[in-house]
C-alpha positions in Angstrom: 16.9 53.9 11.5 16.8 52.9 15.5 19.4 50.2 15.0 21.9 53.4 14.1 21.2 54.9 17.6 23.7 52.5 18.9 26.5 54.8 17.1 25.6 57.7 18.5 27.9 56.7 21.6 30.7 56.6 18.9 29.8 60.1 17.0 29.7 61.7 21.0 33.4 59.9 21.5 34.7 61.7 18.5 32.4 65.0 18.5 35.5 67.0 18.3 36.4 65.9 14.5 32.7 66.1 13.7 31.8 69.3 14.9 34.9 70.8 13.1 34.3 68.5 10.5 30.9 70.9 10.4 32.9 74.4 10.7 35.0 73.3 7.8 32.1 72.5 5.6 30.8 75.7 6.4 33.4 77.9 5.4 34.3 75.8 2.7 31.4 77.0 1.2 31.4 80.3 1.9 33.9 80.6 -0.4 32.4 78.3 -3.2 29.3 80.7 -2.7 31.4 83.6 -3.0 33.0 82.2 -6.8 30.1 83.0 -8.5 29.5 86.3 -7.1 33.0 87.1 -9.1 31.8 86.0 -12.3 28.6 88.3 -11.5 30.5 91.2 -10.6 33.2 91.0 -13.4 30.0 90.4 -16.7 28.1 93.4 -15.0 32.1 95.3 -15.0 32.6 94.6 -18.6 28.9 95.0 -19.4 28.9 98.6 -18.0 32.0 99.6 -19.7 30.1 99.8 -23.4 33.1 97.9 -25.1 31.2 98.0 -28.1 31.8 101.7 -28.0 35.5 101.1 -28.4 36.0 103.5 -25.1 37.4 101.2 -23.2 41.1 100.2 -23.5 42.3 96.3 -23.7 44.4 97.5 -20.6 41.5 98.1 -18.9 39.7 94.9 -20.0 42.8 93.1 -19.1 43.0 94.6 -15.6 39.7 93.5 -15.3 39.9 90.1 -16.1 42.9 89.0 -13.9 41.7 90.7 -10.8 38.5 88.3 -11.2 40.8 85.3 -12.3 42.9 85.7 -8.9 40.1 86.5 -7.0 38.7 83.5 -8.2 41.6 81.6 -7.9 42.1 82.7 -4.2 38.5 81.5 -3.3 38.6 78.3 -5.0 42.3 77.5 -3.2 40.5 78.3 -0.1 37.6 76.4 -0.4 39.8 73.4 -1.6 41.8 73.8 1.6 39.0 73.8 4.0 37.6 70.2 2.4 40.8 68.8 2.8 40.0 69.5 6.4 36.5 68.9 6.2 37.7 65.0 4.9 40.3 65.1 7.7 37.9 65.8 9.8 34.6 63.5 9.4 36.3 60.7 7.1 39.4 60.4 10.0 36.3 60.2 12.1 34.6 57.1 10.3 37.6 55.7 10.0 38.0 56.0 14.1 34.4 54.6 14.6 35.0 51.9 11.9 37.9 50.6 14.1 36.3 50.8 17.4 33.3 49.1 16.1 35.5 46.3 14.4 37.6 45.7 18.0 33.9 45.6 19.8 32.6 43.3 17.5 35.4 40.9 17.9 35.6 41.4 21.7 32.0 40.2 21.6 32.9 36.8 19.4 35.7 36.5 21.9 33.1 36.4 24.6 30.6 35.0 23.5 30.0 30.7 24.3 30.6 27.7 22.8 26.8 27.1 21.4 26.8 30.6 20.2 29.5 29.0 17.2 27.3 25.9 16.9 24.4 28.3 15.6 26.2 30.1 13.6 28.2 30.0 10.2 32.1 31.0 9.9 30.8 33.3 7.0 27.8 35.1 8.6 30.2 35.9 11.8 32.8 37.6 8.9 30.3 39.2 7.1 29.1 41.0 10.2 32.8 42.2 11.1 33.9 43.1 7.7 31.0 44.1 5.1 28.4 44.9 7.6 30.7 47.4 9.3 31.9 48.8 6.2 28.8 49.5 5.1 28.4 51.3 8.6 31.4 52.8 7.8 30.3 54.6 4.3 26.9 56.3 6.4 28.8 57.8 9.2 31.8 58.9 6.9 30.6 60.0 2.7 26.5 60.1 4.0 27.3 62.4 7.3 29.4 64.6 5.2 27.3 64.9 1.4 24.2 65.3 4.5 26.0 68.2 6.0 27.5 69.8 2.9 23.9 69.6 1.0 22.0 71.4 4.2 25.1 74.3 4.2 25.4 74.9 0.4 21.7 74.5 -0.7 20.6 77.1 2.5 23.9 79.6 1.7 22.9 79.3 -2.3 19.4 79.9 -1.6 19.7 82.7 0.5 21.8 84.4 -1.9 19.5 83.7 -4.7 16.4 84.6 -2.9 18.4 88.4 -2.3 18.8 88.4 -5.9 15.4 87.5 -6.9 12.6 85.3 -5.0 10.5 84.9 -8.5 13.5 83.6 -10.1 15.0 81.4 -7.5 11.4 79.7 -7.0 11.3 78.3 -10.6 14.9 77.3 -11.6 15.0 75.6 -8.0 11.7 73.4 -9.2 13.3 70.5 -11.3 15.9 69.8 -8.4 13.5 68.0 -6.0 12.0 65.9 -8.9 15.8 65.0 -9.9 16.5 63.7 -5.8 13.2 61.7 -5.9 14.0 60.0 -9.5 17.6 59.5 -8.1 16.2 58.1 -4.7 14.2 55.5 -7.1 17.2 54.9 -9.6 19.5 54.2 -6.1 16.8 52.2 -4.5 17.2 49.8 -8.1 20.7 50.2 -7.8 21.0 49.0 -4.3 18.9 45.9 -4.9 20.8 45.1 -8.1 24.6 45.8 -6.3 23.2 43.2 -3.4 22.3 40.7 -6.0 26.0 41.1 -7.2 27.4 40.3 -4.6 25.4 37.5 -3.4 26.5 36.1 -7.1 30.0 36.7 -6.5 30.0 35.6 -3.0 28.1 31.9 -4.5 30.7 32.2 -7.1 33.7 32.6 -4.8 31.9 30.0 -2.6 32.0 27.5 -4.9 35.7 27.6 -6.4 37.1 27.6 -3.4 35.2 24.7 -2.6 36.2 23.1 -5.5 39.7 24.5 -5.5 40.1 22.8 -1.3 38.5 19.8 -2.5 40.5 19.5 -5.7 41.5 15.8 -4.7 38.0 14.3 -4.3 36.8 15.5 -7.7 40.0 14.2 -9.3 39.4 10.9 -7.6 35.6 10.4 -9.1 36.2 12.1 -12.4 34.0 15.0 -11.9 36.1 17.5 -13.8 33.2 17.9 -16.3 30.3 18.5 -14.0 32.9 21.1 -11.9 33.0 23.0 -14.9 29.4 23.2 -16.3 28.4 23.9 -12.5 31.4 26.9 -12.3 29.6 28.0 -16.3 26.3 28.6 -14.5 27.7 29.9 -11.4 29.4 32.6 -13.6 26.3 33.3 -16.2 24.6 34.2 -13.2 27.4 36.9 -12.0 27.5 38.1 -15.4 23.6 38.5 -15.7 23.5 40.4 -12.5 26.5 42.1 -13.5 24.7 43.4 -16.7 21.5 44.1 -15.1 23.8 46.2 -13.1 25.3 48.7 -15.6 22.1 48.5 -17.6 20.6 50.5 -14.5 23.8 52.6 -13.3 23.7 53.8 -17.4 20.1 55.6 -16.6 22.1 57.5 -13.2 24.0 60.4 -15.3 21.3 60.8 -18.5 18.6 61.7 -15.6 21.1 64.1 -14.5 22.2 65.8 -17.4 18.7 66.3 -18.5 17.5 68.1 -15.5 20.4 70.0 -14.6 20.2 71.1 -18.4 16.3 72.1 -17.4 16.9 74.0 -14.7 19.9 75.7 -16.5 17.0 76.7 -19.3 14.4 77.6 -17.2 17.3 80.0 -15.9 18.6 81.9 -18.7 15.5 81.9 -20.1 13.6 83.5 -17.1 16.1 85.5 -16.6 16.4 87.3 -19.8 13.1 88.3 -19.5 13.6 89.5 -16.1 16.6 91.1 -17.5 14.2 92.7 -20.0 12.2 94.6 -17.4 15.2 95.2 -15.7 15.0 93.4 -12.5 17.9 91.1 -12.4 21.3 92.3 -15.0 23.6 89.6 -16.6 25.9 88.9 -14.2 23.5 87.7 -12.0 22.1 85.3 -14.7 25.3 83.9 -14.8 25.9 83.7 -11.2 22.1 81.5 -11.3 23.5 79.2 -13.7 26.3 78.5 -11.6 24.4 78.3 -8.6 22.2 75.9 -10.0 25.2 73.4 -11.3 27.1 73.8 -7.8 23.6 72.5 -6.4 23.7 69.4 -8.7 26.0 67.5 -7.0 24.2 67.6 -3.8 20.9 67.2 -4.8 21.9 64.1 -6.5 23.3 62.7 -3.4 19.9 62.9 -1.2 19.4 59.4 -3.3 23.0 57.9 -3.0 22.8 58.8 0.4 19.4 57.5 1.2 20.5 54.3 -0.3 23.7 54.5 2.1 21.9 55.5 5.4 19.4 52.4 3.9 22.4 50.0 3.5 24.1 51.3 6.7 20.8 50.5 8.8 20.1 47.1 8.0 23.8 46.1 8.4 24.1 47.5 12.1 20.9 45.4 12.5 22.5 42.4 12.0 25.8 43.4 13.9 23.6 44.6 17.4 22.0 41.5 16.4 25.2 39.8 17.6 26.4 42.6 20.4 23.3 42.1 21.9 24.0 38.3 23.1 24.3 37.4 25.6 27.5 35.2 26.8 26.1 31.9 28.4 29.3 31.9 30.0 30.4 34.5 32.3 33.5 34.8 34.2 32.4 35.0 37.5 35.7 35.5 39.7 39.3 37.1 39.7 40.6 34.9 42.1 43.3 32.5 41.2 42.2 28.7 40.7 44.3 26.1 42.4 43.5 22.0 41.8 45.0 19.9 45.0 42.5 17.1 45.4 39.7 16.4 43.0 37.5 16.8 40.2 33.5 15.6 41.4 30.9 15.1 38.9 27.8 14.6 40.6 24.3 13.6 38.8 25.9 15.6 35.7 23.3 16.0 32.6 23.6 17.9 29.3 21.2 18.7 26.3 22.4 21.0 23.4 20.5 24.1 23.5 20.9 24.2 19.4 19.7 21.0 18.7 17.7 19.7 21.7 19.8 16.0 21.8 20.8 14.8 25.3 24.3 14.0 25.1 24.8 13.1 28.8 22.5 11.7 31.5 23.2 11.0 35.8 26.7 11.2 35.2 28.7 10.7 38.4 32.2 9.7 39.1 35.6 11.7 40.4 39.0 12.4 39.0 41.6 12.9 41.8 44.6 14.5 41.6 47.5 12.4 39.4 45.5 10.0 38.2 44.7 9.2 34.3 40.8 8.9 33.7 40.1 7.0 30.3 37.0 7.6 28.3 36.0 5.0 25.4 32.6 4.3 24.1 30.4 4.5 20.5 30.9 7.3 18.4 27.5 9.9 20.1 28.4 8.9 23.3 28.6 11.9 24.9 32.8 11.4 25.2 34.0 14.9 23.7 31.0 16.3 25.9 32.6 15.9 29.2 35.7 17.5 27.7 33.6 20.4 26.7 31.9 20.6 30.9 35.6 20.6 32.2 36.5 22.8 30.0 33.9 24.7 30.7 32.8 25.3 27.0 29.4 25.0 27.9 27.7 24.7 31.4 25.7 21.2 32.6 21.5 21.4 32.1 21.7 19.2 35.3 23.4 18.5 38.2 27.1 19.8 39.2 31.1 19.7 38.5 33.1 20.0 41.5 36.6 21.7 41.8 38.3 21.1 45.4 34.5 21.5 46.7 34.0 24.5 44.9 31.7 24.4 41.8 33.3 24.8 38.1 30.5 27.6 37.4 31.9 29.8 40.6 35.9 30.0 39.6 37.1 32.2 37.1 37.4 30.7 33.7 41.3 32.1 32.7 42.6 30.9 35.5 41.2 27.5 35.5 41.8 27.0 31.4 45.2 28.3 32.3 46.0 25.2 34.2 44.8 22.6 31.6 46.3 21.5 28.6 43.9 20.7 25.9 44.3 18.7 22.5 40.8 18.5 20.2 39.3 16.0 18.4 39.3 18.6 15.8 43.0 19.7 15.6 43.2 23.2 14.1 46.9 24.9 13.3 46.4 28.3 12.6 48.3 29.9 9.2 51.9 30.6 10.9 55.0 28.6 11.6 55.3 25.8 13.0 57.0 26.9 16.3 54.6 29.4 16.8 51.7 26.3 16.3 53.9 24.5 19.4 54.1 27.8 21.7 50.1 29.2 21.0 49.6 28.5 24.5 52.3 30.0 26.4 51.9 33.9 27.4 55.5 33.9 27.4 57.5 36.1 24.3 61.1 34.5 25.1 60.6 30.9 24.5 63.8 28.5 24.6 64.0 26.2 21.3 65.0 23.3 23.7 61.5 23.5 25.0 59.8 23.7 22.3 62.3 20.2 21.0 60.9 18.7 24.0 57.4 18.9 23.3 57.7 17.9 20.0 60.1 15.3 20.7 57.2 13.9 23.3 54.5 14.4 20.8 57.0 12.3 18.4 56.8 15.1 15.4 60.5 16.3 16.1 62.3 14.1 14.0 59.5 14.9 11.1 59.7 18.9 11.9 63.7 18.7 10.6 62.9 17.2 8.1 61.1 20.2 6.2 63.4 22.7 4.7 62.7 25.7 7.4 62.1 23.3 10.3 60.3 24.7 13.3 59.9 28.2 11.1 58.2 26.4 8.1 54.9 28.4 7.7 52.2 26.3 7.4 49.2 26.8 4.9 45.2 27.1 6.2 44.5 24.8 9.0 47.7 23.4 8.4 47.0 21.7 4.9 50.3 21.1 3.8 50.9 18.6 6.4 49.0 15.4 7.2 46.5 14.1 9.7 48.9 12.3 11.6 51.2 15.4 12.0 48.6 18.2 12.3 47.5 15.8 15.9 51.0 15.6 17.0 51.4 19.3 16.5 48.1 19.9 18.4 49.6 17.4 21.2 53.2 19.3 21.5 51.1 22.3 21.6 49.6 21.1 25.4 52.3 19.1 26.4 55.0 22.6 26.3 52.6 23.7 29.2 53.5 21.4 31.3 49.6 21.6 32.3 48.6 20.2 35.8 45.3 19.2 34.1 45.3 17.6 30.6 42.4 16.3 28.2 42.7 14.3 24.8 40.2 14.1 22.9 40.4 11.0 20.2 43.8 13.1 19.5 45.4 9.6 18.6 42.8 8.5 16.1 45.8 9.7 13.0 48.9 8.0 14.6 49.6 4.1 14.1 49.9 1.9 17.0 53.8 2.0 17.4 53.6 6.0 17.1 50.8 6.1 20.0 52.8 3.7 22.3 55.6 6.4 22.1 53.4 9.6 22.7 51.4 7.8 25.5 55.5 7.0 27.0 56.1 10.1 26.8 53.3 11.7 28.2 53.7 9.3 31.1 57.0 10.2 31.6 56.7 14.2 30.7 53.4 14.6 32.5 53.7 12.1 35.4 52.6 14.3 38.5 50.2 15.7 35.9 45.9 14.8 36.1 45.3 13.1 32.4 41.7 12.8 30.7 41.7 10.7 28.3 39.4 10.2 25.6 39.8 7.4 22.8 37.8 5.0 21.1 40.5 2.8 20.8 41.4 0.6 23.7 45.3 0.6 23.3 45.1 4.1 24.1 43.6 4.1 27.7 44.1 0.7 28.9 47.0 1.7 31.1 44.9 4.3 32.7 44.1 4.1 36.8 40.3 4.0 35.6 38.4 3.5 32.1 34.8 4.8 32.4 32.2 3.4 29.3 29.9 5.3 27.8 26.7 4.4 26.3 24.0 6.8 25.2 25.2 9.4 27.4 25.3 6.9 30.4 28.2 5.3 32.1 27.3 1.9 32.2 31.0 0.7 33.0 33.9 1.5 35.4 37.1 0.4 36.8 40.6 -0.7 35.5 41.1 -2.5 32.2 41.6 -6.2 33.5 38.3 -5.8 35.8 36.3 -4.4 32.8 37.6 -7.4 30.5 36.7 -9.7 33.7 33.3 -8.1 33.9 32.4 -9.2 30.1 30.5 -6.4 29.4 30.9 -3.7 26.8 34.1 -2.6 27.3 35.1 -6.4 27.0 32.5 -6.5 23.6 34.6 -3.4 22.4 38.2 -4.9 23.1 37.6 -8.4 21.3 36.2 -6.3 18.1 39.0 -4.1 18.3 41.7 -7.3 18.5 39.7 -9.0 16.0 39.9 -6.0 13.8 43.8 -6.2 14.4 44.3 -9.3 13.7 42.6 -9.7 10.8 45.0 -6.2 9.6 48.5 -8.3 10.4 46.9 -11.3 8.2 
């Protein structure tokens, strides 16, 4: 239950619709409570008229029983009107606190850092956003309401009954704790059961839509068959849980039927004796017998809602869980970030926090302002880690990164991302058009189209773009899976070129093109992004020999630098890595 303390802060935001969620419930119930006095009232009227005698008229019976009915009415339209507001009131209310909690769970995954993503899976973070806050969402809206509603009705009931008689109330009121208990033990199964459902279904869905996205790959080694039998036993074990399910939920309403039909004996059975020695009359049997099915309802909820609160408690868990963490990465300043002179990296090491490898080790050299740095070395180098630093993704273990004088960790994040451009390794298009793909990066709304022709043109995709039947507004499908590898990069290059960035970094961004397409992009990028600072990585040489300096990684160590004639001259490894690499081609042309 302490992991719900954190939404108190939420309940005290929006105490106004709770505490006249409260006042509603109350009065509400006042005038359910007051229903069954009518029935009392009008039995002991008919009962003291002697109709058996034949004295009293139907007139009179008739006046009678339509003064009761719209008195009745009038009480039941009233209470019906008051939990309308009562579910205006506290379910408006969860719904509130289920948005805010939503938006402050996704700030958080907006702040939190680049390792924080490495540890974690894509599913868990939407579980925690979507099922875990629903589940939050049921406890403070259906469980804070049945909670309330059961502590008004059961102590307004009781007090009437205990007025009416103390002897009588005591027994039919007997079977009613018994019934929450049972019901607290048949929700506690149903709880565990309902999990194991959806941890089934969630396998099941897992699995065809792993099958489904890598349709192509089982097609290609003829595994049809074993997709099949592995989807039949994926689905036996939904169905068994599914069963195992509704075997349980079918023991829910017999247990409640048989003691509410208890308690509704013990009554009339009690009370005709009582009735005998004339302590209680037959109207206020009848009233007893109602009393005792309006507290069914909420008695029977002190399980549904324990499982709730249960549900509710472990799911907050696991989302303070994540708004506990703490950023790595904090923006320290609001000051605007300006590059005039140079990039330092000075004695620069790096070791993943998730996995303990070194990636980088005593890495020194400078990037000054205009000039195009190239990167090249083995795949595990430590290449796309230096993109990371400057990016400032993650922070170095060792050592320090240098802008103007000023060190990377001391300038405020926005404003220094804000002047780079930045294609992945690991293009990713989101699920819109393609235009809006190109212009992700500009905070602009008015965008003019020849702009955005520009950057395509100097990505070389624009010619390919017209050629689909909505051009730049063709909606693209998840991460962009209705195009290919080589257009999915260009796209992510157009994307950072429309920025017209004073800083930009590739990372292996050209790894999808052919040679004659990279020689066109690299033109153009010379030609758009000439006074620009380029950062270059590649692991092919044709994509960085042109660059003002070519540093070679090895094992996290530059072991090379200098321009691409001197590093041939050298015959070292970046001359190893060119002659395999013009081999390689050659051997292609043959």
């Amino acid at each position: 239950m302490s992991s719900l303390y954190y939404l108190n802060k939420f309940l005290f935001k929006y105490k106004r619709y709770l505490l006249l969620g409260i006042l509603f419930i109350f009065i509400s119930n006042v005038f359910g409570v007051m229903m069954p006095g009518v029935v009392k009232d009008t039995i002991n009227d008919l009962v003291s008229s002697d109709l058996t005698n034949g004295d009293v008229s139907l007139g009179a019976i008739l006046k009678i029983a339509l003064m009761s009915a719209g008195l009745y009415v009038f009480y039941s339209v009233l209470k019906g009107i008051f939990l309308f507001y009562t579910r205006q009131t506290i379910i408006k209310m969860s719904r509130y606190i289920e948005y805010d909690l939503k938006n402050e769970v996704y700030d958080q995954y907006q702040k939190l850092s680049f390792n924080f993503y490495k540890k974690n899976a894509t599913g868990d973070l939407m579980n925690r956003i979507s099922e875990d806050v629903s589940k939050v969402r049921m406890y403070l809206g259906p469980g804070i309401m049945y909670t309330i509603n059961l502590v008004i009705m059961s102590g307004l009931i009781i007090f009437v009954m205990l007025r009416v008689s103390p002897i009588l109330t005591l027994y039919v009121l007997a079977p009613l704790p018994v019934m929450s208990v049972l019901i607290y033990f048949v929700s506690f199964k149903l709880n565990k059961k309902s999990n194991l459902v959806q941890s089934e279904q969630s396998k099941l869905s897992t699995f065809v839509q792993e099958n489904f996205s890598g349709i192509r790959v089982i097609k290609s080694y003829i595994r049809e068959k074993e997709s099949i039998k592995n989807f039949n036993t994926q689905a036996v074990n939904y169905k068994e849980a599914s069963l195992s399910l509704a075997k349980t939920s079918a023991l829910f309403m017999p247990t409640i039927v048989f003691l509410i039909g208890l308690s509704n004996i013990i009554t009339i059975y009690l009370g005709i004796l009582q009735a005998r020695e004339g302590l209680i009359n037959a109207g206020e049997i009848a009233q007893f017998v109602i009393f005792i099915n309006m507290l069914t309802w909420p008695f029977a909820s002190v399980g549904w809602v324990t499982s709730l609160i249960q549900r509710a408690a472990a799911s907050q868990a696991r989302i303070n869980e994540f708004l506990k963490e703490t950023p790595e990465i904090i923006n320290p300043s609001t000051e605007k970030v300006t590059f005039a002179k140079e990039i330092v990296f000075k004695n620069v090491g790096l070791v993943y926090e998730n996995s303990g490898v070194r990636a980088l080790t005593d890495v020194n050299f400078q990037i000054k302002k205009g000039e195009t740095i190239g990167v090249i070395g083995k795949t595990g180098s430590g290449k796309s880690s230096l993109a990371y630093l400057l990016l400032r993704l993650l922070d170095p273990t060792e050592g320090s990164i240098k802008i103007d004088g000023k060190n990377l960790n001391e300038l405020n994040i926005d404003s220094w991302r804000d002047l780079i451009g930045y294609v992945p390794q690991e293009h990713f298009l989101f699920s819109d058009s393609i235009r809006n793909n190109i212009t992700f990066g500009l905070k602009a709304s008015d965008i003019p189209d020849e702009m955005v022709f520009n950057a395509a043109k100097s990505a070389g995709i624009h010619e390919s773009i017209l050629e689909f039947p909505a051009q730049y507004e063709t909606k693209l499908g998840e991460r962009g899976i209705n195009l290919s590898g080589g257009q999915k990069q260009r796209i992510s290059i157009a994307r950072a070129l429309i920025k017209q960035p004073e800083f930009v970094i590739f990372d292996d961004c050209l790894s999808a093109v052919d040679n004659e397409t990279e020689e066109l992009i690299l033109n153009a990028i010379q030609n758009q992004l000439k006074n620009s600072t380029s950062f270059i990585i590649s692991h092919r040489i044709s994509s960085i020999k042109y660059a003002d300096r070519i540093l070679v990684l090895d094992e996290g160590k530059i072991v090379e630098s200098g321009k691409h004639d001197d590093l041939l001259t050298l015959n070292g490894a970046y001359a190893s890595i060119y002659a395999k690499q013009k081999l390689s081609e050659e051997i292609n042309t043959l």
